[in-house]
Structures are given as C-alpha cells and as structure tokens.
C-alpha atoms as one frame of an Amber mdcrd trajectory, in Angstrom:
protein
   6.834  -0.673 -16.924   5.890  -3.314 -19.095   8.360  -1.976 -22.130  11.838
  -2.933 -20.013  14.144  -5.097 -20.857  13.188  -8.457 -18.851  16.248  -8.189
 -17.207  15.473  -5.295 -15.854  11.876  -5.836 -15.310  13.241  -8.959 -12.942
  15.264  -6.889 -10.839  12.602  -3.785 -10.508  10.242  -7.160  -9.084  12.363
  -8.010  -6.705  12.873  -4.933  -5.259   9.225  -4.463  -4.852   8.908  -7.944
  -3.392  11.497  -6.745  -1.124  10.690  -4.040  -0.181   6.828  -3.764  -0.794
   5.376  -4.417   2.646   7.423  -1.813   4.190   6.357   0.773   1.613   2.273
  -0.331   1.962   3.664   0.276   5.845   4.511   3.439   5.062   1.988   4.358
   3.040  -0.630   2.911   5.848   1.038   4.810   8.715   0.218   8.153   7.034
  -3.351   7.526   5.661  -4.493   6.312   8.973  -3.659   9.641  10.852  -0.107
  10.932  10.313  -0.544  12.687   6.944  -1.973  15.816   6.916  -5.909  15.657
   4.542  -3.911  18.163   1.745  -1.121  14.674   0.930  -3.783  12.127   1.020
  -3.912  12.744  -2.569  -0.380  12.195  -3.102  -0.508   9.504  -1.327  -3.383
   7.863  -3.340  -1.340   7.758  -6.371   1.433   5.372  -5.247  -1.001   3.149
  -3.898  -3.377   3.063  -7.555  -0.202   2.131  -9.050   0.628  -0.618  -6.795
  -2.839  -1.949  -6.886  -2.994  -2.373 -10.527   0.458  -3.856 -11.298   1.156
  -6.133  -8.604  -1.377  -8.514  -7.105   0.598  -9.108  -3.822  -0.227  -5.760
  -2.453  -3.591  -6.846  -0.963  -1.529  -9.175   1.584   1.327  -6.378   2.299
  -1.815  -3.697   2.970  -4.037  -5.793   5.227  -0.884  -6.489   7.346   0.098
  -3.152   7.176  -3.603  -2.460   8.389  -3.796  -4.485  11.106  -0.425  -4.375
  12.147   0.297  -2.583  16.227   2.080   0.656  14.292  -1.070   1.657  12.817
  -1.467   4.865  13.878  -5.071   5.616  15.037  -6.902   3.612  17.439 -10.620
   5.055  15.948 -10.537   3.140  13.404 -12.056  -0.472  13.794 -11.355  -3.765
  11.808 -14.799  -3.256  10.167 -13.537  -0.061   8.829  -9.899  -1.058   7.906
 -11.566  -4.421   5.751 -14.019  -2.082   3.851 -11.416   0.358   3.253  -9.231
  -2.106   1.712 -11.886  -3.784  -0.380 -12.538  -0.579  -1.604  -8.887  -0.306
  -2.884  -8.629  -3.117  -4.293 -12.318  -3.221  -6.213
C-alpha cells in the first residue's frame, strides 16, 4: 500500500482506525470456534497483513480476545496471551 497517493493512503488509515477493532472482532470470533479448521487459513492471511502494516492491531486483538463475545469458553487467558504473542512475534 505504500505506493498511494498520500491522500489516499490517509483516508485508507482512517478507515482501518475506524473500523479495525471490529474487524480483529471478527476475525477473533471465528478463530476461537465459529470457523470451520478448512477457513482458518483464510483467515490467517488478513490477520499477517494487519500484523505487519499497522502496529495498533496488538491492542484491537487482545480486546477482541478477552472481550465476553469470544466464542469458546475452553480457552483460558494463558492460552489467548501466548496465542497472541505468537502473532505478533
């Protein structure tokens, strides 16, 4: 994304800042249980991309972690923190 016009490159930011913690929300809600094992993969991908290009997504996926709509109750805080060090490392 880095060859857009700055212009654009601002608005495309905003959106994300907008609308980033509901789409690590999203994303969240189907890796912990409502995605079938065949679209993790898919799933993955948006998620690499977010990582690497904007550093804010580490706050927007812990809340989206810890938050009451995550879906599975097997899943402990131990579990959710290594998980999301391991996404981020």
């Amino acid at each position: 994304m880095s060859n857009l016009q700055p212009q654009v490159q601002d608005h495309l930011n905003q959106i994300l800042q907008h609308f980033g913690p509901l789409l690590a929300q999203a994303l969240i809600y189907n890796i912990g249980g409502h995605a079938a094992r065949s679209e993790l993969d898919k799933l993955s991908e948006p998620i690499r991309k977010l990582v690497v290009r904007h550093p804010q997504v580490k706050g927007w996926l812990e809340g989206a972690l810890y938050a009451d709509t995550f879906p599975s109750q097997h899943v402990g805080e131990q579990e959710k923190k290594v998980w999301l060090m391991k996404v981020m490392g």
